[in-house]
Structures are given as C-alpha cells and as structure tokens.
C-alpha positions in Angstrom: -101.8 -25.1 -42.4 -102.5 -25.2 -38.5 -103.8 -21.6 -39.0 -106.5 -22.5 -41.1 -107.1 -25.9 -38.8 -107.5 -23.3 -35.8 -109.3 -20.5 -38.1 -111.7 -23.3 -39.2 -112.3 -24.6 -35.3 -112.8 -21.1 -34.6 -115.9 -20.6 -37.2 -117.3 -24.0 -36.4 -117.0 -23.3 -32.4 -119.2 -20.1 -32.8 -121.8 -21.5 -35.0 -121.8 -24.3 -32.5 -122.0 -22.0 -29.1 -125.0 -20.2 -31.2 -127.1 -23.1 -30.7 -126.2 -24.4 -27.4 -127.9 -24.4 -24.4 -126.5 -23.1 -21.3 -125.9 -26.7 -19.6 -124.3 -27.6 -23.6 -122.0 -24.2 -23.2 -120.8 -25.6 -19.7 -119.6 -28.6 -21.0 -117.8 -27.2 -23.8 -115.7 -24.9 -20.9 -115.2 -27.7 -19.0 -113.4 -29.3 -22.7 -111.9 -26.0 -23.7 -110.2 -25.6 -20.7 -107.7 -28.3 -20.6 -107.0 -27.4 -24.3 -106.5 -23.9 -23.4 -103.9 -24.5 -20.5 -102.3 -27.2 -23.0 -101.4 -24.7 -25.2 -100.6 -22.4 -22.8 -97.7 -24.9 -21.5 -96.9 -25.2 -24.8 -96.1 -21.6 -26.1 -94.2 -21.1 -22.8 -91.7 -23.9 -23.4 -91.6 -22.4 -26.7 -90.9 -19.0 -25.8 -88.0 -20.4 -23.2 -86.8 -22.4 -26.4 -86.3 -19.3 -28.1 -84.5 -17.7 -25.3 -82.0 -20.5 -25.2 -83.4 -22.4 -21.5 -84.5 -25.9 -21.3 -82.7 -27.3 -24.5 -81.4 -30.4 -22.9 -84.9 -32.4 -23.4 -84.9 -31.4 -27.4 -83.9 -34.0 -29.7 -81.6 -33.4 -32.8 -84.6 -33.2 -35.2 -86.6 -30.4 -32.8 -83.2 -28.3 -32.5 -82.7 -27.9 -35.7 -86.1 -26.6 -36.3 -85.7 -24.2 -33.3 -82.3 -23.3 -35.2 -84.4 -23.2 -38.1 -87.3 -20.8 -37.1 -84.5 -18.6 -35.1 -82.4 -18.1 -38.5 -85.9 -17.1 -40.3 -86.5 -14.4 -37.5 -83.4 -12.9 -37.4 -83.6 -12.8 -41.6 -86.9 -10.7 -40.9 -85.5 -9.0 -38.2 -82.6 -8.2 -40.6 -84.3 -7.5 -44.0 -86.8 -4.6 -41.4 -83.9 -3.0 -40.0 -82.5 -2.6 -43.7 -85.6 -1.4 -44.9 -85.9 1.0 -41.9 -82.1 2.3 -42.5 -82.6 2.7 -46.2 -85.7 4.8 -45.6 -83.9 7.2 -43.2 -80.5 7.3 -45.7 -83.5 8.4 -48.3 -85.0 11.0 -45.8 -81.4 12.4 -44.8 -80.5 12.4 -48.9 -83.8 14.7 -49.5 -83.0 16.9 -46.6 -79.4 17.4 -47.7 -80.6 18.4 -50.9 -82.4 20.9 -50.0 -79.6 22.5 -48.0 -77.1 25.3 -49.0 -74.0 24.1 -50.7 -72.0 26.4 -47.4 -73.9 24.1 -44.7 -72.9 20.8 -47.0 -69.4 21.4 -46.9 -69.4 22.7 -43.1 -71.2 19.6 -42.5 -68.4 17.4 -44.7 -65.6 18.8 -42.4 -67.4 18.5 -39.2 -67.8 14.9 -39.9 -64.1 14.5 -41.4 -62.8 16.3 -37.9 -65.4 13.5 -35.8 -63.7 11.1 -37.7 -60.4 12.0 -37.2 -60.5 12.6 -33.4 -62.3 9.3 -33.1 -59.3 7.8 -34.4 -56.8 8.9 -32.9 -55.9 11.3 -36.1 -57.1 14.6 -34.9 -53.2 15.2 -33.7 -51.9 14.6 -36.9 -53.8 17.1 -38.5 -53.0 20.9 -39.1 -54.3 23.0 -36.6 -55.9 25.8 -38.6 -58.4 28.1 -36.5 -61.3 26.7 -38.4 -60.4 23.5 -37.2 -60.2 24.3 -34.0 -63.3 25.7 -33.7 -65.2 23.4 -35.9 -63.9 20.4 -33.4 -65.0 22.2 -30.2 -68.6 22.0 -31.7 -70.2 18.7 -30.2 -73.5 16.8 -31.5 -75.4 14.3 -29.4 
C-alpha cells in the first residue's frame, strides 16, 4: 500500500514540476527537503533496528513487528539459499553423469577416506596402499 501512495506522489510530483515556474520549483525544494531528511532519519533507525541497536525506545507492539519482518527475511534468505544449493546439487548430478564409472568410484573412496580422517576413523581403517595414497591426495 505505501508503495503505490509513494508511486502515485511520484507521478503527480512530475506532472506538477512540468508546469511550475522556477520561483514555484523553489518552493517545492524548500517542502521536499524536510520530507526527504525525515525519511532519511527514519530508514536509519530502521536499519539500526535491524542490526539489533537502539531497541530500548520500541514498544511491545513495534518489536514484534521488527521480530516479525526479521523472521520474513531470514525465510527469503532461507528459501534463496535452498534454491541456490539445489541448483548446484543439479549441476554436480549432470556433471557426475557424464563421468566414467572408474572416476565415480575413485571419487566415492576419496570422499569415504575425507570422511574418515575427519573423524577420527582413518586409524581404524586397513591400511591398504591405495588407501594410502588416495588420502595423501588433498582438495581445497
């Protein structure tokens, strides 16, 4: 709703500066301006809402909006990050396709031997020579 409010003042504002004089366009700076540093103070204490600063002047009712609109973002935030991992797990599946059944399975055991020395496990396993030199192969 305040979109269209400030789409519509937008429209009727340059219609309106079409027709003005240039004593008419000084006047309308010299209104704009306190509007425009209004606003200004206002996104700030909204941006250091959102960071978590000046929250002891909020009341119940504007916290839980600020909770509100922060749960929203991070649902967004959220739901791209999925997307984004989905699409590259859908990439990765297509590429591992198109590789040779011997680099799949040398890729299989290099990631079972990360694994395993990750957790503490590469001890407990048998120390064949391919092992060996399958582990002393490291990946960024």
């Amino acid at each position: 709703m305040e979109r269209i409010i400030e789409r519509y003042e937008r429209y009727s504002y340059a219609e309106k500066r079409l027709n003005m004089t240039e004593d008419e366009t000084q006047e309308n700076w010299n209104l704009e301006f306190p509007k425009l540093v209004a606003r200004i103070e206002l996104l700030q204490r909204n941006i250091s809402n959102y960071v978590g600063e000046d929250l002891d002047p909020l009341s119940l009712r504007e916290l839980q909006s600020l909770e509100q609109q922060l749960d929203t973002a991070l649902k967004r935030i959220r739901t791209r990050k999925n997307q984004l991992m989905h699409e590259s797990i859908s990439e990765l599946q297509k590429k591992i396709i198109g590789l040779p059944l011997a680099s799949i399975s040398f890729l299989v055991n290099l990631l079972f031997l990360r694994r395993a020395r990750n957790k503490k496990l590469f001890l407990n396993l048998p120390q064949k020579q391919e092992y060996r030199a399958m582990a002393s192969i490291t990946y960024c």
